[in-house]
N, C-alpha and C positions, 0 to 999 in steps of 0.2 A: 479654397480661398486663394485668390493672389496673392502674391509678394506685396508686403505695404511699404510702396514706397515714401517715405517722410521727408520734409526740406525745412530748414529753419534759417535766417538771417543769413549764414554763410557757409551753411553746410548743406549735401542730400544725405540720406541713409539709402544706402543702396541693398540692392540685393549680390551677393557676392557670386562670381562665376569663377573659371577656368583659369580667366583672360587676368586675374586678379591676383592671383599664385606667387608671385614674383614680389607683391607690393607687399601680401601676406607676411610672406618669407623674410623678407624685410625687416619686418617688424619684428613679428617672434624668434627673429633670431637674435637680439639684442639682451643680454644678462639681466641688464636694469629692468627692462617691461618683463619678462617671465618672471622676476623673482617673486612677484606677487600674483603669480597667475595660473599658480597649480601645475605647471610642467616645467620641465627644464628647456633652453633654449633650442629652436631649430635647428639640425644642423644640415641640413637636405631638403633643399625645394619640395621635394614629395610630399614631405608630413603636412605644408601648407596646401596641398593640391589635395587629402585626404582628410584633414580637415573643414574644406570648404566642402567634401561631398559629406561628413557628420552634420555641417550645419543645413545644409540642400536635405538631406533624410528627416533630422529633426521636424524640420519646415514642414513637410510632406506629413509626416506624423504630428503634428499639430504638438509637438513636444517641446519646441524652442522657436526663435527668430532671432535671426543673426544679422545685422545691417553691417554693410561696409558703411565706414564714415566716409564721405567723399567732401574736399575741398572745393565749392564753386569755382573760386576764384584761377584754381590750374589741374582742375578736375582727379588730383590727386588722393591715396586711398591713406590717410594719416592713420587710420586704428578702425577697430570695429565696437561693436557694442549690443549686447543683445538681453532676450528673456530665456533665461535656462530654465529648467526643473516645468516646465509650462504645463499647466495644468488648469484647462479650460472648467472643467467641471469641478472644482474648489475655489474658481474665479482666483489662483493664485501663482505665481512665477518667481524669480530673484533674479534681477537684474548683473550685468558680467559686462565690463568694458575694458580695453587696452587702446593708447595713444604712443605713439611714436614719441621719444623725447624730444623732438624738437617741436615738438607741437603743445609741451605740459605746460602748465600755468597761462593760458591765454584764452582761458575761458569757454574751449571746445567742449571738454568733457560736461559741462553745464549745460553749453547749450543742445549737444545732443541727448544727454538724457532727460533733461525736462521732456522733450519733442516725445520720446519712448516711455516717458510717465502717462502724457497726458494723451500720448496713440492706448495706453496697457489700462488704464482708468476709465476713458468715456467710450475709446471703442470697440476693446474687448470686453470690458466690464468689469477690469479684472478687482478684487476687494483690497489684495495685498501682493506687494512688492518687495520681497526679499533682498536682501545681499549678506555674501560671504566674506569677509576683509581678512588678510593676517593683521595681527596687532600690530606689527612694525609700518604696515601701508599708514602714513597718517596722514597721507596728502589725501586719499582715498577716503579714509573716515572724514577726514575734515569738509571734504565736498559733501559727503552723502547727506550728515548733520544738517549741512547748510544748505540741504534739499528739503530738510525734513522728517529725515528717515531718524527714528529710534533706534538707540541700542537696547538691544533684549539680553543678550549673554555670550557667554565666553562656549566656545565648540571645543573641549580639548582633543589633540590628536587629530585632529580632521581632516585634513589636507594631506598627503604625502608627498612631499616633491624633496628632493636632493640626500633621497635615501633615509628620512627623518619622517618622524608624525610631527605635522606641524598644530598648533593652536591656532580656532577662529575666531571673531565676533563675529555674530550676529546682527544684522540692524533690519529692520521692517518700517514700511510707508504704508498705511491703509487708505482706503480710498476715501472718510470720511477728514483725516488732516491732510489729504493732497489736497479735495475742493476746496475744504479751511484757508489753504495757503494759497489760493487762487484769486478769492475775492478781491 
C-alpha cells in the first residue's frame, strides 16, 4: 500500500521523512505537548530521527499510520497525527495526535482528524477507533467528545511516563455513529 496522502481546507497529512526531523524535534521537545503524550520530552534531534524510522516500519508492517500535519498555507509541519495499535484484520486502531502550541485552539486538530476518521471508516473499513487520554488532557477529551467518540472507562496505571504509572480514559468511535454523524 502507498502512503495515503490526505488534504483538508488548510492542511495535507503528509507522510513524514528525514528531511522532517528538525520540525519533529521541535515539537516533542516542548514540556507542554509530551505531558500528555506518553514520553518525556526530546532532548536530541536523534530520538525525532528514530522516531520517524518507528513510524516508516509501522507503516511497512501495516501496524500504524503516522501523517505529518503540514500547513498549506507556509508549508509548515505543526504536529503529527496518526492510527496506532492498527489492526487491519479486527477492522480496528486508536487514534494518537500532537499540535505545536501555537497552533492549539484554532481548530487544526478537528480538521485533521475528521479527514483520518473518515480516511480509517470508508477506506480501510476500519469498525472502531480508539483513543487513550490522561484524565488531566481535557482539552483532548473535550474534542474527542465533540467528534463523537465515547467514553468507555478508566485504564489504571497505564501509561508510564516521568517515572510514575499514570491513569487513562478510554474513549471509542464505531463506524456505525461516525456515519450517524455524517448525515
Amino acid at each position: 500500500m502507498n502512503f495515503p496522502l490526505l488534504e483538508t481546507k488548510r492542511l495535507k497529512l503528509i507522510e513524514l521523512t528525514h528531511r522532517h526531523d528538525n520540525s519533529l524535534f521541535e515539537i516533542l521537545s516542548i514540556e507542554e505537548v509530551t505531558r500528555f503524550y506518553g514520553t518525556d520530552p526530546f532532548t536530541l534531534p536523534a530520538e525525532a530521527s528514530r522516531l520517524i524510522d518507528i513510524f516508516h516500519k509501522n507503516f511497512l508492517e501495516q501496524r500504524g499510520i503516522r501523517w505529518g500535519i503540514k500547513l498549506k498555507e507556509n508549508q509548515k509541519i505543526i504536529g503529527t497525527l496518526g492510527l496506532n495499535a492498527l489492526q487491519l484484520k479486527n477492522l480496528r486502531a486508536e487514534i494518537g495526535y500532537e499540535l505545536h502550541p501555537s497552533y492549539w485552539r484554532k481548530g487544526f486538530a478537528m480538521e485533521a482528524i475528521n479527514e483520518v476518521l473518515n480516511f480509517s471508516f470508508n477506506k480501510l473499513d476500519l469498525y472502531r477507533v480508539g483513543a487513550v487520554v490522561y484524565p488531566e488532557n481535557e482539552a483532548s477529551l473535550h474534542l474527542l467528545k465533540k467528534l463523537g467518540f465515547m467514553e468507555e472507562g478508566l485504564l489504571r496505571g497505564y501509561i508510564r511516563q516521568n517515572n510514575r504509572s499514570n491513569d487513562t480514559i478510554v474513549l471509542s468511535l464505531l463506524k456505525p455513529e461516525w456515519e450517524k454523524s455524517q448525515e
